[in-house]
TILUM-520028 format. One record per residue (C-alpha): residue in one letter; x, y, z. Coordinates in steps of 0.05 Angstrom, whole numbers, padded with zeros to 5 digits, always signed. Layout:
N
AXYZ...
//
This chain:
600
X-00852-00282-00152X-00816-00351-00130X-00762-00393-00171X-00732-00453-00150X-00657-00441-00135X-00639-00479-00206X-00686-00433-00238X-00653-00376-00210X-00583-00394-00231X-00605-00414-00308X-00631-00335-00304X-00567-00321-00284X-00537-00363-00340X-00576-00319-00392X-00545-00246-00363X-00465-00284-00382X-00482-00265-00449X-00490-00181-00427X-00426-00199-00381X-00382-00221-00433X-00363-00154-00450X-00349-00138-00368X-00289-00098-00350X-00233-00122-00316X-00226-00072-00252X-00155-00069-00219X-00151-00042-00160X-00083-00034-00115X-00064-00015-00041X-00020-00010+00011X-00032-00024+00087X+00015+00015+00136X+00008+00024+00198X-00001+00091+00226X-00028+00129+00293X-00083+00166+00272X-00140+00209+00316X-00208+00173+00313X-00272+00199+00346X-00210+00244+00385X-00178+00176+00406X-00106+00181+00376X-00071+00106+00367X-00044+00059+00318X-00082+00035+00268X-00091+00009+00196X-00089+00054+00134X-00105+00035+00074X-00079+00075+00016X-00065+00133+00072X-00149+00117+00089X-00197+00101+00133X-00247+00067+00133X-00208+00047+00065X-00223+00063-00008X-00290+00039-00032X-00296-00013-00107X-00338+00006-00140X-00355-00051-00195X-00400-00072-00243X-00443-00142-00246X-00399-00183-00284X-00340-00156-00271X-00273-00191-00263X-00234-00161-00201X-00164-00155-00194X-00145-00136-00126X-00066-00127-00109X-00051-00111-00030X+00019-00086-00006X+00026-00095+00063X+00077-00046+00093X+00043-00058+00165X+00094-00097+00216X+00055-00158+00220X+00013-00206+00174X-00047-00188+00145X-00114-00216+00097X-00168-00192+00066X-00243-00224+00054X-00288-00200+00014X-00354-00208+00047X-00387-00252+00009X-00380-00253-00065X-00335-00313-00086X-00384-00358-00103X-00401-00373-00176X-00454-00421-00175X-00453-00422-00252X-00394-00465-00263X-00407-00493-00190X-00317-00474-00192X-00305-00406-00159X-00235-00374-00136X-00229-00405-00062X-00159-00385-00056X-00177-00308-00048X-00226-00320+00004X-00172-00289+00051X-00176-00340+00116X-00117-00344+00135X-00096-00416+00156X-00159-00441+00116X-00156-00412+00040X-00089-00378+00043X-00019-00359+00080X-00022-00296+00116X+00014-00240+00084X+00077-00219+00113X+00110-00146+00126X+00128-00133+00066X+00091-00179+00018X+00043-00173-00027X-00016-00218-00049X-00066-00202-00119X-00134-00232-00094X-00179-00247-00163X-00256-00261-00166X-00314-00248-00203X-00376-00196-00183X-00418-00248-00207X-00480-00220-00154X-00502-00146-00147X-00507-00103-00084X-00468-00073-00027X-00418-00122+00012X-00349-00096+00036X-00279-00116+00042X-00236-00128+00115X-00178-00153+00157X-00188-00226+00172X-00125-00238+00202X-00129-00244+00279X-00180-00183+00303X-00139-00127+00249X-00219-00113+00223X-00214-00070+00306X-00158-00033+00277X-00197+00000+00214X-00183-00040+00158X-00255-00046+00125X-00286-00012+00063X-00346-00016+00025X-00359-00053-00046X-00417-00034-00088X-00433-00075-00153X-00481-00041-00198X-00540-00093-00216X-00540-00118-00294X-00597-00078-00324X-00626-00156-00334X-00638-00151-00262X-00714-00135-00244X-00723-00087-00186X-00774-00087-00125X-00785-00012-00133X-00848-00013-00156X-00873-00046-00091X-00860+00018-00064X-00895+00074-00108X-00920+00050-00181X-00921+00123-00202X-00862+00131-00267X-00839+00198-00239X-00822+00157-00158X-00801+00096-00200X-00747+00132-00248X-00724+00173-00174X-00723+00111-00142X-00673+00076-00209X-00637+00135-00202X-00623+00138-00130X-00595+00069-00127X-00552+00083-00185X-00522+00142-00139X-00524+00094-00082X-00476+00108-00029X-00440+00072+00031X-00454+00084+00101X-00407+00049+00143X-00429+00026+00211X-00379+00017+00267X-00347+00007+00330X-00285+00035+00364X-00231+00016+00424X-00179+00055+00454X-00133+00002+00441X-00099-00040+00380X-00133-00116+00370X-00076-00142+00400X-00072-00103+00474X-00147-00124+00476X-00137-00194+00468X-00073-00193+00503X-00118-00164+00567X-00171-00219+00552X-00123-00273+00561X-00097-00241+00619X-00160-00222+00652X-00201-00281+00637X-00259-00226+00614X-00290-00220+00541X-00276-00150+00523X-00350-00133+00504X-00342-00061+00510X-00327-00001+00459X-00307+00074+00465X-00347+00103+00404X-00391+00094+00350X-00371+00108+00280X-00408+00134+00220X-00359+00122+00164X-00301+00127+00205X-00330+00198+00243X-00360+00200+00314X-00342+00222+00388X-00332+00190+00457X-00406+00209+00495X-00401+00203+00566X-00468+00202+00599X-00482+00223+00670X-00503+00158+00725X-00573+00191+00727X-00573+00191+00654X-00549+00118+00655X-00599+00105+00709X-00656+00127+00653X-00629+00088+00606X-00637+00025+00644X-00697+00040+00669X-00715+00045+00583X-00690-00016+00565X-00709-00062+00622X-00634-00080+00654X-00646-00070+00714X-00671-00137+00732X-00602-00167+00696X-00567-00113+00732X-00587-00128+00805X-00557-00080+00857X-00503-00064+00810X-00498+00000+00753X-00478+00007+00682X-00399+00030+00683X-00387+00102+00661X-00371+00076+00591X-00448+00052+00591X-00422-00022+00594X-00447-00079+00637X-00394-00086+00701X-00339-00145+00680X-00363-00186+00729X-00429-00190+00695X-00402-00196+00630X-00355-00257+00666X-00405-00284+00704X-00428-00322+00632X-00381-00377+00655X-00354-00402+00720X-00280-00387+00701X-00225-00354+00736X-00222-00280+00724X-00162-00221+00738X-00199-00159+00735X-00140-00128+00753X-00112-00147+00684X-00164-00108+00649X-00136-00040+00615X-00154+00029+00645X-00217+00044+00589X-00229-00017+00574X-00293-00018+00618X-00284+00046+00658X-00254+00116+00649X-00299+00151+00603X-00266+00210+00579X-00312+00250+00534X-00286+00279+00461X-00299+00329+00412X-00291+00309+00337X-00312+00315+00262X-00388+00282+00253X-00411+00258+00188X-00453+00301+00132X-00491+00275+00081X-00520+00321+00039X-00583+00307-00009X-00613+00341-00061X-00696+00341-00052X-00706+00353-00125X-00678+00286-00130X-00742+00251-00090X-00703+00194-00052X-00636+00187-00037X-00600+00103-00025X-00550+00088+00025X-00520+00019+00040X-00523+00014+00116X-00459-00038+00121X-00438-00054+00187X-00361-00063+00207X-00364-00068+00276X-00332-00106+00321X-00369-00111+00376X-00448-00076+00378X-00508-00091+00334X-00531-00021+00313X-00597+00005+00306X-00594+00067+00242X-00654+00123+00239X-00667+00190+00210X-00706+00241+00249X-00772+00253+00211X-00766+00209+00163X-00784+00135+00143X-00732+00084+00109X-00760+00032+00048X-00704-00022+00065X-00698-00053-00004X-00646-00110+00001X-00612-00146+00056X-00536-00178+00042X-00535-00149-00035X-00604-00177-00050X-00667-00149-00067X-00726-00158-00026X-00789-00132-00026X-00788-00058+00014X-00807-00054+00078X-00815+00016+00111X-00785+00025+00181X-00777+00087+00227X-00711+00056+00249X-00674-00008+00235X-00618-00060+00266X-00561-00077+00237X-00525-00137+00265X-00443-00137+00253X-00437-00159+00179X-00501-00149+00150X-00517-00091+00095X-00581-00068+00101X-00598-00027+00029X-00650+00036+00047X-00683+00079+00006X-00696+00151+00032X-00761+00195+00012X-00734+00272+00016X-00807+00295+00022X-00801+00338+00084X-00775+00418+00090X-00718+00433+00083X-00665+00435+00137X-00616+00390+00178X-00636+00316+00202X-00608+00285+00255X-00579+00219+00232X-00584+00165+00300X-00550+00105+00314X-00546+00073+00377X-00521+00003+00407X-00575-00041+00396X-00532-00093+00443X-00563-00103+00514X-00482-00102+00538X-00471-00026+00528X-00501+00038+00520X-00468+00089+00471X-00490+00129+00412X-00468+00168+00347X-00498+00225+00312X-00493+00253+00236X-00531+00304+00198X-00573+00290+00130X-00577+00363+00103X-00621+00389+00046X-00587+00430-00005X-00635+00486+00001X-00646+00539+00043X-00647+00532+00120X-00718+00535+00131X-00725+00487+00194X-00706+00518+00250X-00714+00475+00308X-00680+00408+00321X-00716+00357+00283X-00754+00299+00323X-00718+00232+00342X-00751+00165+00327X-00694+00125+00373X-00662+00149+00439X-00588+00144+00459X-00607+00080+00489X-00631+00053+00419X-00708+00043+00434X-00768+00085+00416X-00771+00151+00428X-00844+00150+00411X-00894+00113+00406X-00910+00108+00338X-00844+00086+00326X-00832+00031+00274X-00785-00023+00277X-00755-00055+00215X-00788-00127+00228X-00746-00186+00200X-00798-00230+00205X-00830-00198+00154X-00772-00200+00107X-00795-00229+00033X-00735-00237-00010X-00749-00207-00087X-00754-00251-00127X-00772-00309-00074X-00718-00365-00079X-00732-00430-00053X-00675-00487-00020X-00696-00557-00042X-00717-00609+00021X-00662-00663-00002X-00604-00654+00053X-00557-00700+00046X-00528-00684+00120X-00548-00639+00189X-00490-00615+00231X-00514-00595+00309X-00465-00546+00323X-00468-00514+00397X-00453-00440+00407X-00419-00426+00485X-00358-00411+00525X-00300-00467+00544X-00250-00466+00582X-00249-00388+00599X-00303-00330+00589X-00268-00301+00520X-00255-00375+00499X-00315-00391+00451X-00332-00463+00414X-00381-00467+00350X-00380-00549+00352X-00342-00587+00391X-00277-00544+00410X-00260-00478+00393X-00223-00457+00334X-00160-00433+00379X-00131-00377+00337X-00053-00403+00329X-00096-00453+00271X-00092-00384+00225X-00014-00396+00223X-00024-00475+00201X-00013-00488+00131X-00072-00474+00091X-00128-00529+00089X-00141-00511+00025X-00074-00555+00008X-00077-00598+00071X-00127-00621+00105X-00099-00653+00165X-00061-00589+00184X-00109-00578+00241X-00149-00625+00277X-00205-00664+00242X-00264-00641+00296X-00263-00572+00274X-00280-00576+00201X-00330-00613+00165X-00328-00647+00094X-00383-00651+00039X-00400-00670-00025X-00407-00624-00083X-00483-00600-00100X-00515-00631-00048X-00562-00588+00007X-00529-00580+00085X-00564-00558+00143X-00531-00524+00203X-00575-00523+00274X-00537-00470+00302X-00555-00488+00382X-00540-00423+00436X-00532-00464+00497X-00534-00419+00551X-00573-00355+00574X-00545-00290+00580X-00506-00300+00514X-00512-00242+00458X-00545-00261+00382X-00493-00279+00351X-00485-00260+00269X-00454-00326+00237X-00416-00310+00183X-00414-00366+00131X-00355-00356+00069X-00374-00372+00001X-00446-00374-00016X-00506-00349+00014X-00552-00384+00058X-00624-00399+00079X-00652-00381+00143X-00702-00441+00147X-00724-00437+00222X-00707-00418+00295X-00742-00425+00364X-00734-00420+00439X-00705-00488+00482X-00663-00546+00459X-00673-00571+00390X-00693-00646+00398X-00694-00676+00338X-00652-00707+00289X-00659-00664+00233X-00706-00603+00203X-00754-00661+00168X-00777-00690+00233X-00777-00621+00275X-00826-00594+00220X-00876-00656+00239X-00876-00627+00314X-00867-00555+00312X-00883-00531+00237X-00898-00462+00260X-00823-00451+00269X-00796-00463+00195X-00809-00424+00132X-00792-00462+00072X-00839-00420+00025X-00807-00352+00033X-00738-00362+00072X-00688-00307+00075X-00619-00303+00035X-00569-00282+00065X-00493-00296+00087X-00493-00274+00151X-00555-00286+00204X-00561-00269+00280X-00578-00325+00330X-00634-00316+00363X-00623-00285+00435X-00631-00330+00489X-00661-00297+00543X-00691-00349+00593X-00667-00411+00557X-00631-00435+00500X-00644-00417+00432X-00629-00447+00357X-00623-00428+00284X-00633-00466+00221X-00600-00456+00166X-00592-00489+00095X-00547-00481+00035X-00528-00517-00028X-00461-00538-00038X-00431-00509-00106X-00363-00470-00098X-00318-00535-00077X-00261-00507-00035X-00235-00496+00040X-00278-00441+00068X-00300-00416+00147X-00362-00407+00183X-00352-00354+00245X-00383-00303+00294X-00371-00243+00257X-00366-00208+00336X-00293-00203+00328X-00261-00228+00401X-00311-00293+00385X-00281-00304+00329X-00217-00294+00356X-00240-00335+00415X-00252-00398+00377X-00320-00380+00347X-00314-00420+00281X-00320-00472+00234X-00278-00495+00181X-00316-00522+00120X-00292-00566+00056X-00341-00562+00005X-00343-00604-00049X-00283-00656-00024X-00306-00693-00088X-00290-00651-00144X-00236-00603-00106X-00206-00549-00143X-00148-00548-00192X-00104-00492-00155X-00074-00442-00205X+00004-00453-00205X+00013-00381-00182X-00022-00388-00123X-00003-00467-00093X+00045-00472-00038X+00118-00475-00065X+00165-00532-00030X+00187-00477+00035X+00118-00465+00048X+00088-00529+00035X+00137-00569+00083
//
């Protein structure tokens, strides 16, 4: 099935008529700021509503959200929801509860409060976090699930045409649930990046994996480690030196991405060494096998580590990508990349008994794992540890083994970006100036801009190199450029609408725009099937430079930002400002413009 991207918004157009009758879903909470014991690691952190990972919304297509925050927490705070702003209906969405700070919005302060307003306009699983300096590190993140308008047609029956699977499968996503993905440090946001900037040293390291919000600190022994690099082919990056305790590459490899000045001695104890080993709560998910499948929204939160997700003994149908459909793919085991949602559908076709639920860093920086349990509602019958498709070091365990494979990915129904681009932005992806100091263009996006009045009101509150203006409903491509080896993908994060992943290759993109490269290298674009998404990994640059394509159509006019969603790159300057639409800019409701204090 393929629609031109017009098409697909005049079928959207026809469901406003079901919507009309939509619910208005108010939803209220309060940040503090509390120590709490995670994966047995007891420091301050965010709650939210006394919760973490917070409260999940649970919403309807069509809806109209209402979303009040009190923030009790003694410092500023905002929240994004990741991505579901964009109308593309009335081409006019709601850009001042995007939640950037210094781009959409003020930060809120101790003490404030802030009611955010959009529209669930798409379906699927996104989620909702901090994007105020790196507070997403401190546990403020929670899942959103929008039930699809019954208008919507479903890829189910790419998976099993028999009624009895198809009406399991219907009913399974309606009982879909969230399984957060994520990553934790010993310390607050703000000790790491105060040791970054004191150290010189990006801080890619973590303590624990997370299943929604439940894990442990695994310490593995050096022979152990010494298997694990032997698995997964460091050895040769690693030279004469070893993985630290923590699993982590030493901070002089991680440092040695740029020739900058570096104070190890600045680096916290923990940080890269000290593992100290914990015992703590793991996650249960219990399933019913009468019920045939069983969905889960795989939604990564983490901070640091791509993740790669697998269930002992059985296979996964992923289903949708981002909160869209596409046609199912069965996997063994699959990688999420920080920011993605990765929608999987679960046969329960095997005896009954306890599953192993594995996910592992999928990240070549760090070796560290998390387990949960998928347990039948029946009697115990297995009684032997069930069979792992991944190891702790997140590769194959066997050899028959299957990877999710995204370059197989067909989006359902196949959407198509038009070839008129009206402008191509080269935007390079490296380190300046120090090793946790990042650029995505020309400088970086130092983090003191989130404190600038908003851009959304001003546009020459921050300096003109680090945003980019365009014109409303007209096509923009992004060559996303990773300059240097030895860099991690990085998952680009771009606010507002969703994108097309058009193309990406190995070496330095010479050409002017996607038009000519296709003429040279056509092998390396797909216009006829291109993925949807909002947030897409970079290709990883592993003897040379790598690039990304990516396209989108400009209908949501308003001040919006384009970032690493690896949290100290973002913080380090990873980012992009981007006005959309400078010619028909939106009229700003009176309750949310600057008033005179805050304007001057």
């Amino acid at each position: 099935m393929k629609i031109s991207l017009g098409s697909w918004f005049l079928v959207v157009a026809l469901c406003l008529a079901q919507w009309a009758s939509a619910a208005t879903k108010n939803f209220a909470i309060t940040l503090t700021w509390e120590n709490r014991t995670v994966a047995g690691i007891t420091r301050p952190m965010i709650h939210t509503n006394g919760q973490f990972p917070a409260p999940q919304l649970s919403l309807n297509q069509g809806d109209r959200v209402e979303f009040y925050i009190q923030n009790n927490c003694p410092f500023s705070v905002t929240v994004h929801f990741h991505e579901i702003l964009a109308t593309g209906i009335e081409q006019r969405g709601t850009p001042w509860s995007d939640g950037t700070p210094g781009v959409s919005q003020r930060p809120i302060e101790q003490g404030g409060s802030f009611l955010y307003q959009w529209n669930a306009d798409q379906y699927g699983a996104y989620f909702y976090h901090a994007h105020h300096r790196g507070q997403i590190d401190d546990g403020f993140y929670g899942p959103i699930y929008i039930t699809p308008a019954s208008s919507v047609e479903r890829p189910f029956d790419l998976i099993s045409n028999s009624s009895t699977d198809l009406k399991a499968m219907m009913e399974a996503e309606k009982n879909t649930s969230p399984i957060m993905l994520s990553d934790w440090k010993r310390y607050t946001s703000e000790q790491i990046w105060s040791s970054e900037e004191a150290s010189g040293v990006d801080a890619l390291c973590v303590n624990a994996l997370l299943i929604n919000g439940l894990g442990s600190v695994n310490c593995f022994s050096q022979a152990e480690l010494a298997a694990f690099v032997n698995e997964t082919g460091l050895q040769s990056f690693l030279g004469n030196e070893t993985l630290t305790d923590l699993g982590c590459l030493p901070p002089d490899l991680v440092a040695a991405q740029g020739a900058f000045p570096h104070n190890y001695s600045a680096l916290l104890p923990g940080m890269f060494y000290g593992c100290v080993p914990t015992e703590a709560s793991h996650a249960l998910f219990n399933v019913n096998p009468a019920a045939q499948y069983v969905s889960w929204d795989l939604t990564s939160s983490a901070g640091v580590l791509e993740m790669i997700f697998s269930v002992d003994e059985h296979e996964v149908y992923v289903y949708a990508i981002d909160g869209r459909y596409i046609e199912p793919q069965v996997a063994d085991a699959v990688i999420v990349p920080n920011a993605n949602r990765y929608s999987v559908m679960v046969p329960l076709n095997k005896p009954a008994g306890d599953y192993t639920i594995r996910v592992a860093s999928a990240s070549a920086n760090q070796v560290v794992n998390v387990t949960a349990t998928m347990h039948y509602e029946a009697a115990n019958k297995l009684n032997r540890p069930s069979n792992p498709w991944i190891t702790p070091a997140g590769i194959n365990a066997t050899e028959e083994t299957i990877l999710f494979d995204e370059s197989h990915v067909v989006p359902f129904p196949v959407v198509v970006p038009s070839t008129d681009v009206a402008a191509t932005y080269f935007l390079d992806i490296g380190q300046t100036n120090a090793s946790y100091v990042w650029k995505l263009a020309n400088q970086s996006f130092n983090i003191e801009y989130e404190e600038s009045q908003p851009l959304l009101f001003n546009e020459s509150s921050i300096p003109s190199d680090l945003y980019i203006r365009t014109k409303n409903n007209t096509w923009i491509d992004f060559i996303l450029q990773v300059t240097t080896v030895g860099q991690p993908r990085h998952p680009i994060h771009k606010h507002s609408n969703k994108h097309f992943v058009i193309g990406q290759g190995n070496g330095t993109f010479n050409y002017s725009s996607v038009a000519e490269a296709m003429q040279f290298i056509p092998d390396s674009f797909n216009l006829k099937t291109p993925q949807y998404r909002d947030t897409s990994p970079t290709p990883l640059p592993v003897n040379e430079p790598t690039w990304l394509a990516i396209r989108y159509q400009v209908v949501n006019p308003g001040a919006f930002f384009m970032h690493c969603h690896i949290q100290m790159h973002q913080s380090g300057g990873m980012a992009l400002a981007i006005l959309d639409g400078v010619d028909h800019w939106p009229i700003i409701p009176l309750e949310y413009r600057l008033d005179e204090a805050e304007a001057s």
